[in-house]
N, C-alpha and C positions, 0 to 999 in steps of 0.2 A: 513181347516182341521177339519175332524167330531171328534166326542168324541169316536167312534168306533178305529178309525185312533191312535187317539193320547192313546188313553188305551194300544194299542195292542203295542206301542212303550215304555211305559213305564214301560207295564210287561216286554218288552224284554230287556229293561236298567237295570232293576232290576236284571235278571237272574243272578246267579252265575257263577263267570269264568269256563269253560269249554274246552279242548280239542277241539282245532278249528276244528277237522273234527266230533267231535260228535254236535259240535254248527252248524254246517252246516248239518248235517244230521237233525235235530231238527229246525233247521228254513227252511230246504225245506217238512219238515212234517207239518208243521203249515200252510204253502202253501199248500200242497196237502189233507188236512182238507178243506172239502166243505164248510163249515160255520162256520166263527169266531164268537163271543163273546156272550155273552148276559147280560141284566139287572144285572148281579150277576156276572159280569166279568168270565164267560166261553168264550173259546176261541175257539168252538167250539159249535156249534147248532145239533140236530138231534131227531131221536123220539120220543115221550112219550111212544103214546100209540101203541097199535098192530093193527093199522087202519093207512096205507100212504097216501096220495091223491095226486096225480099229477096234475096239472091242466094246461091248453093248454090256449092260451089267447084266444083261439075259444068258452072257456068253457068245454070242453069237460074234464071228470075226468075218472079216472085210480083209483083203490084199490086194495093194498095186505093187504091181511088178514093175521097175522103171524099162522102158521099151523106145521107141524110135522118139524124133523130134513130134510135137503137136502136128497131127495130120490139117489139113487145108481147111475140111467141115467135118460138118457129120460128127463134131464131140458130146457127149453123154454132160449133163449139168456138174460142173464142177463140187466135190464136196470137200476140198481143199486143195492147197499149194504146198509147196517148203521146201527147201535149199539146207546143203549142208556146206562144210567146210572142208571135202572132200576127207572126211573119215580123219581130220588128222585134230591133234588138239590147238586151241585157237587159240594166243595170246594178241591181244587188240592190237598191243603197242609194236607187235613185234615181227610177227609171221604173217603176215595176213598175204604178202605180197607169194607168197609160195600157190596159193587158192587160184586157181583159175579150170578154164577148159569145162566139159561136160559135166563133170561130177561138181562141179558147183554152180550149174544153171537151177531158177527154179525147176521145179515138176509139180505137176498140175496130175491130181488122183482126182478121177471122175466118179458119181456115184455108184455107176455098176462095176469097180473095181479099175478100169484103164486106168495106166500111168504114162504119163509122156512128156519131154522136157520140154521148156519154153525157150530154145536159145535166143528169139527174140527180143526178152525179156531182161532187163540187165537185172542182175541177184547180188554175186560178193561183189564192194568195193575192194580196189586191191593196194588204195594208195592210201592208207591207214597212218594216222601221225597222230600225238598225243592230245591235238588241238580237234580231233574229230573222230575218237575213238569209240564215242557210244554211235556212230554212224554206222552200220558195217555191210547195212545192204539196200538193194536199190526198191522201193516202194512196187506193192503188187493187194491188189482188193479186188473181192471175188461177190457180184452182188448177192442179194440176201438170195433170190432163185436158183443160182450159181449157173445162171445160164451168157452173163458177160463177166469178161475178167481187164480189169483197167493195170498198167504196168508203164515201165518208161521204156522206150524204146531206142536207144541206144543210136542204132543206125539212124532214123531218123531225127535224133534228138528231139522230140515229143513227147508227151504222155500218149500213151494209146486209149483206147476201150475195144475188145474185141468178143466178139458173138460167136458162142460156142459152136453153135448149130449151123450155123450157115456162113462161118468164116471172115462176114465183113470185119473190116478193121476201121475204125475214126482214130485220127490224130488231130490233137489240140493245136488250134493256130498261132499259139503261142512257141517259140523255140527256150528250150531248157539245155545246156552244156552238160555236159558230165563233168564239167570243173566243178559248176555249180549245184549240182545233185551231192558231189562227194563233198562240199564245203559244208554246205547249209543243212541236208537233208530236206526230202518231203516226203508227205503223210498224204496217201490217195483218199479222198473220199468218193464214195461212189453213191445213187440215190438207188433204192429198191430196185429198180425198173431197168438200172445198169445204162440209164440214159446220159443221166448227169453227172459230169467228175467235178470236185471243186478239190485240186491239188493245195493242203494245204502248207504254205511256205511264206516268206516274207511278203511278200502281195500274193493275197488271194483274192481266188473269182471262185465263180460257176461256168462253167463249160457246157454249151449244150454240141454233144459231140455228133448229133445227127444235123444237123444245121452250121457248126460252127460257131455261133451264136457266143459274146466272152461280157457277164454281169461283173463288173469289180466290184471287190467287199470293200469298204470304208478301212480307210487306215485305220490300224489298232485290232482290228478284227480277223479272226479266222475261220471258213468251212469248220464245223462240226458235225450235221447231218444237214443231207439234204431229201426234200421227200420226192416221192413220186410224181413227174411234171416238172418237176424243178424249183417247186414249192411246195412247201414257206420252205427255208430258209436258216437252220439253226447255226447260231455263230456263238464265238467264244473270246475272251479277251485275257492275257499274259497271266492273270490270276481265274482261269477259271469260271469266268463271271459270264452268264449265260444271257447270248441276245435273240432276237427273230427279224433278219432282214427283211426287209420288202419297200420296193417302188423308190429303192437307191438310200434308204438311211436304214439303221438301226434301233430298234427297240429294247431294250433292257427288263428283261425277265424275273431281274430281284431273285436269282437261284445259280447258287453255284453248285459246277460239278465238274469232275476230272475223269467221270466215265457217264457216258451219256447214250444212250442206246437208239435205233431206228426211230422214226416217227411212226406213226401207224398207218396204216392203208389209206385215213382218208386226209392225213397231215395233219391233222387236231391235236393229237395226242403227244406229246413227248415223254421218254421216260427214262430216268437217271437213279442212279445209286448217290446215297447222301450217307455221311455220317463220320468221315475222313479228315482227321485233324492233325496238320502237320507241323508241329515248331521245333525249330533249330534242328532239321534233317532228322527228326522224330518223330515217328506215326504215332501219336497219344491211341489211336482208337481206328480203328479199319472200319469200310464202308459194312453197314450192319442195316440200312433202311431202302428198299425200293419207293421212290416217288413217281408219282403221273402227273402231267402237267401241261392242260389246256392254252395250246399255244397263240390263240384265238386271242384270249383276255386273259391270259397269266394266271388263270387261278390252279390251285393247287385239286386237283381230284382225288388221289388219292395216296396213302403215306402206309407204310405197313414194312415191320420189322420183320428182319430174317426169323424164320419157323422152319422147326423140321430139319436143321441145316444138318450134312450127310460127312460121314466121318471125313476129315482131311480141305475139307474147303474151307480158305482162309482169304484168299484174295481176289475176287473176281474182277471180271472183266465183264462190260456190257454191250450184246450182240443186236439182232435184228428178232422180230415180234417169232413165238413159236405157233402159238395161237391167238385167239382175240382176247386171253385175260394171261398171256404166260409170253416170257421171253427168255431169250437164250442167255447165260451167262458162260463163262470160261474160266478155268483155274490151272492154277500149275500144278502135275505132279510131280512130287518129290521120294527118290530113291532112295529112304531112311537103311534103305541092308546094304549100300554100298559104301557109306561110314565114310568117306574121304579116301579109301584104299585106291593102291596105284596098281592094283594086279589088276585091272578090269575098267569096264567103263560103266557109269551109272544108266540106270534106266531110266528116260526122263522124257516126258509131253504133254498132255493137255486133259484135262477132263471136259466137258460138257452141258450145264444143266440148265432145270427151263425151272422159272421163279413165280410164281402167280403175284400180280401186280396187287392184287387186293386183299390177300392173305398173308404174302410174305414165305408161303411154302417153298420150301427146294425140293426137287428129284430129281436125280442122275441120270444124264440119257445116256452119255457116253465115255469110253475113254478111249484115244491115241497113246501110244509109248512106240517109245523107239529105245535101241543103244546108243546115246550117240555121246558129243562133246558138246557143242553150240551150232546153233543154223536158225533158221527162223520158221512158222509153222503159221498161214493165215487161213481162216473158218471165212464162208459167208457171212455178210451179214455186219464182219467185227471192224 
């Protein structure tokens, strides 16, 4: 068990009682945060400065310069987002109300290198109290094409979804406060296609944001992927417990998981990491198994143990399909030469990799790092 591991359980023992579905909403946000913690117990990593680097284990590097507000059209497909804390160090409880103005808008890095901010886009909360501390910024998913990007939109108090290329914008017919964004928190889900939102929060739907179109999820349930079309359907319940909505009930899938990855192109297929065992705020054994699992009739296709695994991956996170036998995973880098010193800041962000569903292979596609303190870092796809 690392000290990264065991921190991240002891913040969350600490936490104040809450509202089991805002506690679930809040710990599948701390999931879908691309990089937990740092030297100064942030529980999230992201960038300093207005200089990205992507780096490829080929060597080869990537820079977004941060530059004007998101122009109108004509964006290149997004190949991530992330927001900092305006370079300064973040204490949850404490400073947060300091964070605001430009330097703490998302920005949105496109594949051929553009960077450009979202001020659209709400990013730090700034009304920070001890009762909603693992909260700390406003929900942003970028589809697995990275060609739409879904976000809350502040001004209009909505969820958005907006199309890179050609600028259109959908708002959710639903209205959301920012009281209620910075109480409860929510978790965007988005479907491949960048068609479907299912905001997941204490009443969840699906959203078809080209129609308006609003499916509610059965109480007790929540959006966990949605596929292409807006089916099937994948839901999840306070422990975990994996369902497949359709024609207004719930199915029960007989599989639990806490990281669950895209459906496959044609909805059939789901695929989740197994092998995560938690008692008394104690990880006994981290996810170490890829499963497939035909959504159709629940059976299981296939199960295949991590192979190959590449120096330093300990904790993935599961993204959207890389090929037709391989998906994406994500892990945190950690800045073992920066030792806890207070002369500097550590170097801290994400790795990458694609995982063969039927072999269990790992290879490295990428790495992100930045200098920073804490902010938050979202991939396509995750």
């Amino acid at each position: 068990m690392t000290r990264f591991r065991d921190e991240l359980q002891l913040i969350a023992a600490q936490a104040p009682e809450v509202d089991l579905a805002e506690r679930a909403v809040r710990g599948a946000r701390r999931w879908k945060a691309a990089t937990f913690g740092s030297a100064v117990a942030s529980l999230v990593a992201a960038a300093l400065t207005a200089t990205v680097l992507i780096t490829t284990p080929g060597g080869a590097t990537m820079t977004g310069e941060i530059a004007d507000a998101l122009p109108a059209s004509g964006v290149d497909p997004a190949a991530y987002a992330y927001y900092d804390f305006c370079g300064l160090e973040w204490d949850p409880r404490k400073n947060t109300k300091t964070f605001g103005g430009e330097c703490a808008q998302w920005r949105l890095v496109t594949s051929t290198g553009g960077s450009f901010r979202m001020p659209e886009a709400l990013s730090v909360y700034t009304e920070q109290v001890p009762q909603n501390y693992m909260n700390t910024g406003g929900p942003l998913t970028i589809s697995s094409d990275g060609k739409r990007v879904a976000y809350y939109s502040e001004k209009d108090q909505k969820f958005a979804v907006r199309d890179l290329a050609d600028g259109r914008i959908w708002l959710t017919p639903q209205t959301v406060t920012r009281e209620t964004m910075v109480k409860s928190g929510v978790v965007l889900v988005l479907s491949p296609d960048g068609r479907f939102l299912g905001p997941l929060a204490r009443k969840s739907s699906v959203v078809d944001m080209e129609t308006g179109q609003v499916t509610e999820i059965p109480e007790g349930w929540r959006v966990r992927r949605i596929g292409n079309g807006g089916s099937p359907v994948v839901v999840t319940d306070g422990k975990d417990r994996l369902g497949l909505f359709d024609d207004g009930k719930v199915t029960p899938l007989n599989q639990i998981s806490a990281q669950v990855g895209e459906l496959s192109a044609d909805g059939r297929t789901l695929v989740y990491l197994d092998g995560e065992e938690v008692k008394d705020h104690t990880v006994t054994h981290d996810f170490d198994t890829i499963v497939t699992l035909d959504v159709t009739t629940g059976k299981v296709l296939s199960r295949a143990k991590f192979t190959d695994i590449p120096e330093g991956f300990r904790f993935p996170r599961i993204g959207g399909w890389h090929s037709p036998t391989e998906v994406v995973l994500s892990d945190v880098l950690r800045d073992t030469s920066w030792g806890g010193k207070r002369d500097g800041m550590p170097t801290l962000g994400n790795a990458t990799y694609a995982i063969d569903v039927n072999t269990g292979r790992i290879r490295k596609l990428a790495e992100y790092t930045y200098k920073a303190w804490a902010g938050d870092l979202i991939l396509p796809g995750f």
